[in-house]
C-alpha positions in Angstrom: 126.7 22.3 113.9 125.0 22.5 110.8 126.8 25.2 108.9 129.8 23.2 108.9 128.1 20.5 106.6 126.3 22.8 104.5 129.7 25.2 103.8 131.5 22.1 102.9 128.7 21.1 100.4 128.9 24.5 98.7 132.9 24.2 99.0 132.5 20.2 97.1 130.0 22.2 95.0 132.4 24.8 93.5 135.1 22.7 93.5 133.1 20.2 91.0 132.0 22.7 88.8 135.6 24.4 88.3 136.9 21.0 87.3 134.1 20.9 84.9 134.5 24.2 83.9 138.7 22.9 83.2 137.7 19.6 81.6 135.5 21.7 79.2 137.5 24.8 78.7 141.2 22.5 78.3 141.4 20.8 75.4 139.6 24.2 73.8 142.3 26.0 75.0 144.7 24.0 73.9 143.2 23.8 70.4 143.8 27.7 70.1 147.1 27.8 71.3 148.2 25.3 68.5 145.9 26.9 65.8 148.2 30.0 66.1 151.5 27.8 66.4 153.6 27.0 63.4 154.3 23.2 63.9 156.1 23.1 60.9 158.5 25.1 59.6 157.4 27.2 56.6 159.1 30.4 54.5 159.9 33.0 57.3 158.6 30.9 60.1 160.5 28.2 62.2 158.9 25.7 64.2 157.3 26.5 67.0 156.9 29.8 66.6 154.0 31.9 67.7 152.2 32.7 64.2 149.4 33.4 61.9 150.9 31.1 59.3 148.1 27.9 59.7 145.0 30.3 59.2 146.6 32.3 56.1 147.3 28.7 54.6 143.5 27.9 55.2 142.9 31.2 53.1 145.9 29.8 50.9 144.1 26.5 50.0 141.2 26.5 47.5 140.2 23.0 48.6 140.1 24.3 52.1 138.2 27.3 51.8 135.5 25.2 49.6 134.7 22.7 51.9 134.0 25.6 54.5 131.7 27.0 51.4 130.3 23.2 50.9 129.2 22.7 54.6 127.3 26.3 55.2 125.9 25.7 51.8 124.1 22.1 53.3 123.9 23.3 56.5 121.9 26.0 55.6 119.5 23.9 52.8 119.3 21.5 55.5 118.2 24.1 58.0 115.8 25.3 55.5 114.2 22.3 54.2 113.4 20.7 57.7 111.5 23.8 58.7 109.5 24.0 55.3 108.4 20.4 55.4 108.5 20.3 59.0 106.1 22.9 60.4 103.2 22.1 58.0 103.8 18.0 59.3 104.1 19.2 63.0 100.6 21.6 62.5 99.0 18.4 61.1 100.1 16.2 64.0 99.3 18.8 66.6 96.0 19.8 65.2 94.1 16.6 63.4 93.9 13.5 65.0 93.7 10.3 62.2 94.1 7.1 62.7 98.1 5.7 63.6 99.1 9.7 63.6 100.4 8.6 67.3 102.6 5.6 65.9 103.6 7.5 63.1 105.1 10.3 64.7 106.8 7.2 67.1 107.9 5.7 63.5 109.4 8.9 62.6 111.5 9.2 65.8 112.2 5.5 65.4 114.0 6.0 61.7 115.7 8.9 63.0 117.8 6.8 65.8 118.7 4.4 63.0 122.4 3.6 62.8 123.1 5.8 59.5 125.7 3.2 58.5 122.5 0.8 57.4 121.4 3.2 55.8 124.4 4.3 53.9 124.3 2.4 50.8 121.1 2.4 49.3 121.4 6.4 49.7 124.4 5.9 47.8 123.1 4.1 44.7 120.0 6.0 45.0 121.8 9.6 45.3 124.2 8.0 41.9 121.6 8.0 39.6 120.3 11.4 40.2 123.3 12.7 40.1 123.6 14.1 43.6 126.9 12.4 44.9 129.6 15.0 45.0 127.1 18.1 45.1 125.9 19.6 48.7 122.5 19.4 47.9 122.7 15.7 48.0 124.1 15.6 51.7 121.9 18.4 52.5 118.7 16.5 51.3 120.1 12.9 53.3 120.6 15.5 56.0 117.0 16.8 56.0 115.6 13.0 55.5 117.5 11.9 59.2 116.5 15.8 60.8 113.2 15.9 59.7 111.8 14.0 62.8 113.1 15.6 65.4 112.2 19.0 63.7 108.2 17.5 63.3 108.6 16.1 66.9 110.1 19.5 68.5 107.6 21.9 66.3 104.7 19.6 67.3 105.3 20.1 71.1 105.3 24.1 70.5 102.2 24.1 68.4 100.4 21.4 70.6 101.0 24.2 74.1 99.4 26.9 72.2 95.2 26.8 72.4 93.1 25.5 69.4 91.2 28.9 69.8 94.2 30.5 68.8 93.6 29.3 65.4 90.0 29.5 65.9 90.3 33.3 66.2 92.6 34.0 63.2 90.2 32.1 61.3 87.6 33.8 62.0 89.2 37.4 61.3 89.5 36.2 57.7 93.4 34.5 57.7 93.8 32.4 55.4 95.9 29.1 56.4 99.3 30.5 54.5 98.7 33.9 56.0 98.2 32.2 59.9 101.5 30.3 59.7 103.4 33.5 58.7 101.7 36.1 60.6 101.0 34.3 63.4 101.6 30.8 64.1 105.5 31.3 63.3 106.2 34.3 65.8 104.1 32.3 68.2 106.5 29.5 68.4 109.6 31.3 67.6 111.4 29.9 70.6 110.6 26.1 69.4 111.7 27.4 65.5 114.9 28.6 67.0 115.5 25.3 68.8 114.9 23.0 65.8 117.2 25.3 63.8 119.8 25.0 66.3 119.6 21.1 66.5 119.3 20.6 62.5 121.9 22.9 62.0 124.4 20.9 64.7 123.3 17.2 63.7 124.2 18.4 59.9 127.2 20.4 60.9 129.6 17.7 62.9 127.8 14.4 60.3 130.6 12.8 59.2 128.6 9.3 57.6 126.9 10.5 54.7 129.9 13.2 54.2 132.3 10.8 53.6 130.0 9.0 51.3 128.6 11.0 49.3 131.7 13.4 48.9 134.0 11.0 46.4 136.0 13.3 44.6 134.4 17.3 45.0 131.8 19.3 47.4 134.0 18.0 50.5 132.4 19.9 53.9 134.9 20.7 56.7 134.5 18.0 58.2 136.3 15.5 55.2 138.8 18.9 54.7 140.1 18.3 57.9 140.2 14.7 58.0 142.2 14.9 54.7 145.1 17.0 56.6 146.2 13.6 58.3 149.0 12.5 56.4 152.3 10.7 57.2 153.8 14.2 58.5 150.6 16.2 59.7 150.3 19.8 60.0 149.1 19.8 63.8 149.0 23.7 63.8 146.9 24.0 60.2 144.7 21.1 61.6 143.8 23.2 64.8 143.4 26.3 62.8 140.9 24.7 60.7 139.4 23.1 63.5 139.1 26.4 64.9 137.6 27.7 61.7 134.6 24.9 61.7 133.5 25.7 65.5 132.9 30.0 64.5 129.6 28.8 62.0 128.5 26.9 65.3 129.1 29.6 67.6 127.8 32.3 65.4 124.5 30.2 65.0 124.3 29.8 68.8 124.8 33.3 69.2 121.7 34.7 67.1 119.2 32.1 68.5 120.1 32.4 71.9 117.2 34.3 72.8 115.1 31.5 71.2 116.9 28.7 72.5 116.7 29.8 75.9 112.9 30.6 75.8 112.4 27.4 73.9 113.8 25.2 76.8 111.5 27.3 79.2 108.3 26.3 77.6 109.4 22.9 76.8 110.5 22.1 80.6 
């Protein structure tokens, strides 16, 4: 009498996840099948033909192929700059204890969940006279100012699991504090490394704010590329084959901190 209940479970069970598993996978699917359909008719191709047309034009287009240059370049700066400033910050709040470090570390987190619209102008006119509207390195330093506390709040909780006398010990065989963070401190916590570079790397990657801002006239990221294709007679196909294009940094991130990633949510849980 019981197995009856408990195979129906497992039955609603599998039935749940394959619709997520649909709702998920669908509109992907669907994405790929127009990237590689002409949706507009173009020399040698008609309409609706089965085609590599849309991702030779994204090869075509100069503007196109430099906003995909544009957003690895911030990305990446991004990426880089929150774990340079970021570790030291997340070694002093894990280590030292100072008066307000607790409420300063909730500030942080607070300033991070603020509605980057507020924000928005005052970045502008202060990003104008330094001459960093237009340039990646402008959206990849507004980037770094919004990532910054969730890669000092993520590092922290890595460093704060591993035993003072860790540090103790490496002190004592005569590291100094530069060479302990790179010989030993960073493989420690490579798992919580590769999970703040995954999260800085995806906040910065689908940011659309500060991208539209700050990106007037020139360094466009993918993002404002493909948001530019909508016109009064869009190319549905070339907009699915560039939205195709912007998911592969994403997935090719994913794929070589994987290992990290997984380990990282391990230890955090």
């Amino acid at each position: 009498m019981r197995a009856a209940p408990s195979l129906m479970f497992r039955l609603f069970r599998a039935l749940a996840f394959l619709a997520l598993i649909i709702l998920v996978l669908l509109p992907l699917a669907q994405t790929m099948i127009l990237s590689f359909t002409a949706t507009l008719a173009h020399d040698g191709v008609t309409e609706g033909q089965f085609s590599l047309i849309n991702y030779r034009n994204i090869l075509a287009t100069p503007a196109l192929v430099a906003s995909i240059q544009n957003s690895l370049i911030y990305v990446l700066l991004n990426v880089v700059l929150c774990l340079l400033a970021g570790l030291p910050a997340a070694y002093a709040f894990a280590r030292f204890r100072f008066a307000g470090d607790r409420h300063m570390l909730f500030v942080l987190l607070a300033f991070r969940v603020t509605p980057p619209v507020v924000l928005s102008l005052p970045i502008f006119i202060l990003f104008s006279q330094f001459n960093l509207v237009n340039s990646p390195v402008g959206i990849a330093l507004v980037h770094c100012l919004f990532n910054l506390p969730i890669a000092i709040w993520i590092l922290e909780s890595f460093i704060a699991a591993i035993p003072r006398e860790f540090d103790e010990t490496a002190f004592v065989d005569g590291h100094s504090l530069p060479s302990f963070f790179v010989r030993l401190l960073i493989p420690a916590i490579a798992p919580g490394i590769g999970v703040t570079a995954f999260f800085c790397f995806i906040f910065s990657w689908v940011e659309v704010v500060f991208a539209r801002i700050l990106t007037v006239t020139a360094g466009k990221p993918v993002t404002m590329a493909i948001n530019a294709l909508f016109s009064f007679q869009t190319d549905i196909g070339l907009v699915m084959a560039m939205t195709v294009f912007s998911l592969l940094p994403g997935l090719a991130m994913l794929y070589f901190v994987r290992n990290h990633i997984a380990r990282g949510f391990m230890i955090r849980t």
